[in-house]
C-alpha positions in Angstrom: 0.0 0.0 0.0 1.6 3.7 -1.0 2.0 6.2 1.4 -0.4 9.3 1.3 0.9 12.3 0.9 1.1 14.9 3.8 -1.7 16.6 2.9 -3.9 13.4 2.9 -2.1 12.6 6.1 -2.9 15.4 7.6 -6.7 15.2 7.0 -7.2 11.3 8.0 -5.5 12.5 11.6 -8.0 15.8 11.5 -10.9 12.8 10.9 -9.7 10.3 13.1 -9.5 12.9 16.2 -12.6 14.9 15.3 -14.1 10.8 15.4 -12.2 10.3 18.7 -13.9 13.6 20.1 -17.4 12.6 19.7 -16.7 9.3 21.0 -14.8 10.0 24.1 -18.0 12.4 24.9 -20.9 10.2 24.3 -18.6 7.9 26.7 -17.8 10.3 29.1 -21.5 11.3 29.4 -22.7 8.2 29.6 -19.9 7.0 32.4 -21.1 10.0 34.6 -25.3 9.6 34.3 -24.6 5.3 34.7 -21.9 5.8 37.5 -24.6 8.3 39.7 -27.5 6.0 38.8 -25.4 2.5 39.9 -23.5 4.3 42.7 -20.2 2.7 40.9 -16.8 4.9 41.5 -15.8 2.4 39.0 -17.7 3.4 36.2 -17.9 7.2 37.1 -13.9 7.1 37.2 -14.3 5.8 33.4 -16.4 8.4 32.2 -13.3 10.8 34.2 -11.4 8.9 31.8 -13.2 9.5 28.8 -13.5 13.2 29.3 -10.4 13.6 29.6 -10.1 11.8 26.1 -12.7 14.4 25.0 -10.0 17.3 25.7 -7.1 15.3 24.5 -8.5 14.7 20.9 -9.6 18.6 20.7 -6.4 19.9 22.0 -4.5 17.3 19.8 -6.2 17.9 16.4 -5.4 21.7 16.7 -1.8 20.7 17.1 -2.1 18.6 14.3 -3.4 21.1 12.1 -0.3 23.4 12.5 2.0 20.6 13.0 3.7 20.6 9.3 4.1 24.4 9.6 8.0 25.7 9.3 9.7 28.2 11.0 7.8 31.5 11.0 8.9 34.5 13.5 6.8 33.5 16.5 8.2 30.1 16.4 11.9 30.2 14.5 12.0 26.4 15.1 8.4 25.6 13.8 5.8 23.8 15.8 7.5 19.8 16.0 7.6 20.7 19.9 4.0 21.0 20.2 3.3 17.4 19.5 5.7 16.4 22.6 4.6 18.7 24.3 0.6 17.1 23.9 2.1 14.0 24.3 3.8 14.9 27.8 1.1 16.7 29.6 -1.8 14.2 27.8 0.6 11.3 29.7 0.5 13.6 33.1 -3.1 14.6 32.8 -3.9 10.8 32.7 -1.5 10.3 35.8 -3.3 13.3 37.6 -6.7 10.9 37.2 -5.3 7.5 38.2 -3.3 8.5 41.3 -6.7 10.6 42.1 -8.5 7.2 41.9 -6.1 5.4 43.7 -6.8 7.8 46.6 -10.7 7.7 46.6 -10.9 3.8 46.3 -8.3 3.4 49.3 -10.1 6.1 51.6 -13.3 4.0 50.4 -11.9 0.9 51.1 -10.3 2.3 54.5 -13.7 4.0 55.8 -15.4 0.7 55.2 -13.5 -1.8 57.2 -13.6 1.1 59.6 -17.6 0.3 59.7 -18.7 3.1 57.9 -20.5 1.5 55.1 -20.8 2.7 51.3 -23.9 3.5 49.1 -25.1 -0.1 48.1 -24.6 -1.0 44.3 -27.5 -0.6 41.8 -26.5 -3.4 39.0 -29.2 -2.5 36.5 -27.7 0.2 34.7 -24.6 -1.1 34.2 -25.1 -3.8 31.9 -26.2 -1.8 29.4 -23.4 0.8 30.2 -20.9 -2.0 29.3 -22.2 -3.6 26.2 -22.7 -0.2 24.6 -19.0 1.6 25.8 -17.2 -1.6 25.2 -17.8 -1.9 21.8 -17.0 2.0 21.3 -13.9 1.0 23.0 -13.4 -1.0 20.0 -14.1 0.9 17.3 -12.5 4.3 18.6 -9.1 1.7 18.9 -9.0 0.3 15.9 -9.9 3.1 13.7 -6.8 5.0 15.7 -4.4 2.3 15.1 -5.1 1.6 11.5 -5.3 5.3 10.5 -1.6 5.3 12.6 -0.1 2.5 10.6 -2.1 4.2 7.4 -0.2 7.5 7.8 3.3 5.8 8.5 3.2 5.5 12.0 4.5 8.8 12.5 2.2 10.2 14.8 2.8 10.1 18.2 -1.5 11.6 18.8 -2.8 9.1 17.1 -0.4 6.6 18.7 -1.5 8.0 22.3 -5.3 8.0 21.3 -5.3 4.5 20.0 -3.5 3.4 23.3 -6.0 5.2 25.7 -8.9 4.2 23.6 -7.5 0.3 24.1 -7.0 1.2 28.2 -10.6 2.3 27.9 -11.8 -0.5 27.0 -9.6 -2.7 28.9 -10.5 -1.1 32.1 -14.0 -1.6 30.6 -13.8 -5.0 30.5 -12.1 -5.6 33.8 -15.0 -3.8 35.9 -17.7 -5.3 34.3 -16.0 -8.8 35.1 -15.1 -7.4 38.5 -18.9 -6.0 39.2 -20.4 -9.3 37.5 -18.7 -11.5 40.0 -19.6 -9.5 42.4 -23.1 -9.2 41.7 -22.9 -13.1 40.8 -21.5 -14.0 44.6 -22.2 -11.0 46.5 -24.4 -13.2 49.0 -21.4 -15.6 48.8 -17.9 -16.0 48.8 -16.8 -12.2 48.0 -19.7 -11.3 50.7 -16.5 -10.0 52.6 -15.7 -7.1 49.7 -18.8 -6.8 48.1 -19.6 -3.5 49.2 -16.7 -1.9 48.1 -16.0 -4.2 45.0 -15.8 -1.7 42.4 -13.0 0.4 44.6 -10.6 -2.5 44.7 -11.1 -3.0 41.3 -10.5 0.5 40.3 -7.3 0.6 42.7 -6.2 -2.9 40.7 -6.6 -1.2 37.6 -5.1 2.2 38.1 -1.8 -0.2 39.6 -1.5 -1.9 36.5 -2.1 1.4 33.9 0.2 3.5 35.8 4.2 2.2 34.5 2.5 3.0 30.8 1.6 6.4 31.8 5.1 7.1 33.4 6.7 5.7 30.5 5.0 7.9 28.5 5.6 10.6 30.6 9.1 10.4 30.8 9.5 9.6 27.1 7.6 12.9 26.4 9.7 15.2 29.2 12.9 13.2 27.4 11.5 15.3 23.7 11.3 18.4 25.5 14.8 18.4 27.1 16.3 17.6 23.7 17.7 14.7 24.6 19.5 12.4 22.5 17.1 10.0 20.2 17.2 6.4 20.0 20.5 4.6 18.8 18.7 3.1 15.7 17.6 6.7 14.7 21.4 7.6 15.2 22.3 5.1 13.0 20.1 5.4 10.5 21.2 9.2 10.1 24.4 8.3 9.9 24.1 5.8 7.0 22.0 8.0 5.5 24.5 11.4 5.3 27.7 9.0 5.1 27.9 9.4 0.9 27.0 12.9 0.8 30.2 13.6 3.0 32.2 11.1 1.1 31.8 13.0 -1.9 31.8 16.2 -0.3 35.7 15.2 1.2 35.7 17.0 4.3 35.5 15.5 8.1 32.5 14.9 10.4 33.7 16.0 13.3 30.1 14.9 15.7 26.5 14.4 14.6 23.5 14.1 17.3 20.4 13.4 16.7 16.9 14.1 18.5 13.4 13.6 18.1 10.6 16.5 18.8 7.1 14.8 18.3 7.3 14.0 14.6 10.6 15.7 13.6 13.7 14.1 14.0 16.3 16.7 13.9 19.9 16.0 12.5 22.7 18.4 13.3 26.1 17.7 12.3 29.2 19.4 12.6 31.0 19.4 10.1 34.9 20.4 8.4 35.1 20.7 5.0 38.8 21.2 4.8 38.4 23.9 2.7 37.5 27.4 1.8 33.6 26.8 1.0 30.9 29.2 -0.1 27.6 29.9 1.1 25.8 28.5 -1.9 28.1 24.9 -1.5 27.0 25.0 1.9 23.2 25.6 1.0 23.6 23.0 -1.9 25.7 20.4 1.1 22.5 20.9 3.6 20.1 20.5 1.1 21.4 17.0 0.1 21.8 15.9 3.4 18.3 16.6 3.7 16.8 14.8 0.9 19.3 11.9 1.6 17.8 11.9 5.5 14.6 11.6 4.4 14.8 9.0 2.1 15.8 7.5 4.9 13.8 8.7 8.3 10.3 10.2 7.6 10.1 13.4 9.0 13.8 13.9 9.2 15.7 17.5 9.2 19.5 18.9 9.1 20.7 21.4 10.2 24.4 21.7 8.7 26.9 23.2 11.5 30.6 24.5 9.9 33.3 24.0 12.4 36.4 22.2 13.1 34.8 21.2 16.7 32.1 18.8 18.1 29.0 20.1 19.3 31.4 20.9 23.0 33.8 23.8 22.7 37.4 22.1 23.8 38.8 23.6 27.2 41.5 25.7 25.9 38.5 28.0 24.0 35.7 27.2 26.0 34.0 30.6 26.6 31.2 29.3 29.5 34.7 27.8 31.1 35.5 29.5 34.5 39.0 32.1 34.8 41.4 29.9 36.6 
């Protein structure tokens, strides 16, 4: 299957988030009216979830929109950072909500076996309220992940949506087994926990979702710091620029490589050994950007002349202290 363009790329994101924004609210909604109407924290902590999905998509198909834009004199390094910068505080506003319900199912669990005992379940509503938010679960996933492998993967919204969306409907799933059990042996052997069922399955829940969120967390506050990408990438670029310099005959003194959202960002320094013009070093840059991108979607250069790596060495070093 051929890639689309970016223009086509840029309007099956702008659908698939404008999708993911009416679904996360009809879900939201609905986990708020069935968790007051069953009394579940369970299910009102998934319609918390859900509008917070709502936001996510909004806030994430305006980045997209501008995403592609280049450098312009409000933002001299165009907009890459924006996506990392969604992808950061999407992954900390999901944190925000689990440790929140971690807190409310432990003081409910607490209060209880300290006799103080909580609304009783109403079960009716919530059959309904799974059968009809699992299966959006579904859909909203897979329409995320194949229009992410559609557009070359390169989106790290539409990888973030398509993983909340499959949370959602994993933490779905998990209550209504949790709350059917109970329901099943609530005059039985879970008797004991009955009452406060649905907070020890929330608090198992939020447990097991929270290493994903810090992972994406941290990968997103990594973006933001500039630090340096993965060593595949590194390698990659360097494959990639290795014949242009070749042929060019001068001496790579350092090359890093980071990754801002979508962009990976290329910058080498670089000796040519020679007295060189502006317009060979134009015509250098611009063929170590074509060559990049043949071989990294998404993939700049930004061509630094010098007979140093990216450090200054001691003896020059102007941030250095006086001795």
């Amino acid at each position: 299957m051929s890639m689309p363009n970016a223009e086509r790329r840029k309007q099956l994101e702008g659908r698939a988030l404008i999708i993911a924004m009416g679904g996360n609210l009809f879900m939201g909604a609905a986990g708020i009216l069935a968790g007051i109407l069953s009394n579940s924290n369970a299910i009102m902590m998934d319609g918390l979830y859900s509008l917070v999905g709502f936001g996510s998509a909004f806030l994430g198909r305006r980045i997209s929109l501008k995403i592609d834009a280049g450098p312009d004199k409000r933002r001299p390094f165009g907009y890459a950072a924006d996506e990392a910068i969604f992808s950061t505080f999407r992954s900390l506003s999901l944190l925000g909500l689990v440790l929140f319900a971690i807190s409310n199912a432990t003081k409910n669990i607490y209060s209880y076996y300290n006799g103080m005992m909580p609304e009783p379940l109403i079960f009716g509503p919530m059959f309904i309220y799974f059968a009809a938010i699992g299966l959006t679960c579904v859909l909203l996933w897979a329409f995320h992940y194949f229009t992410w492998r559609k557009t070359g993967k390169a989106s790290a919204i539409l990888r973030l949506e398509s993983k909340a969306a499959l949370f959602d409907g994993l933490f779905t799933a998990a209550a209504a087994i949790g709350l059917g059990a109970i329901y099943l042996f609530r005059d039985g052997a879970l008797s004991a926990i009955a009452p406060v069922g649905d907070s020890i399955i929330v608090l198992f829940l939020c447990v097991l979702a929270i290493g994903s969120y810090l992972r994406d967390f941290r990968g997103g506050l990594g973006e933001l710091a500039n630090a340096t990408a993965s060593p595949d990438l590194l390698a990659a670029a360097r494959r990639a620029l290795r014949p242009a310099i070749a042929e060019d005959g001068g001496a790579l003194r350092d090359m890093s490589v980071t990754k801002q959202g979508r962009t990976i960002l290329i910058t080498v320094y670089y000796n040519p050994l020679r007295a060189i013009t502006a317009e060979e070093v134009d015509t250098l840059n611009l063929r170590m950007v074509r060559d990049a991108r043949r071989a990294i979607d998404g993939a700049d250069v930004y061509l630094m002349i010098s007979q140093y790596a990216r450090r200054w060495p001691d003896e020059v070093n102007p941030y250095r202290d006086e001795v």
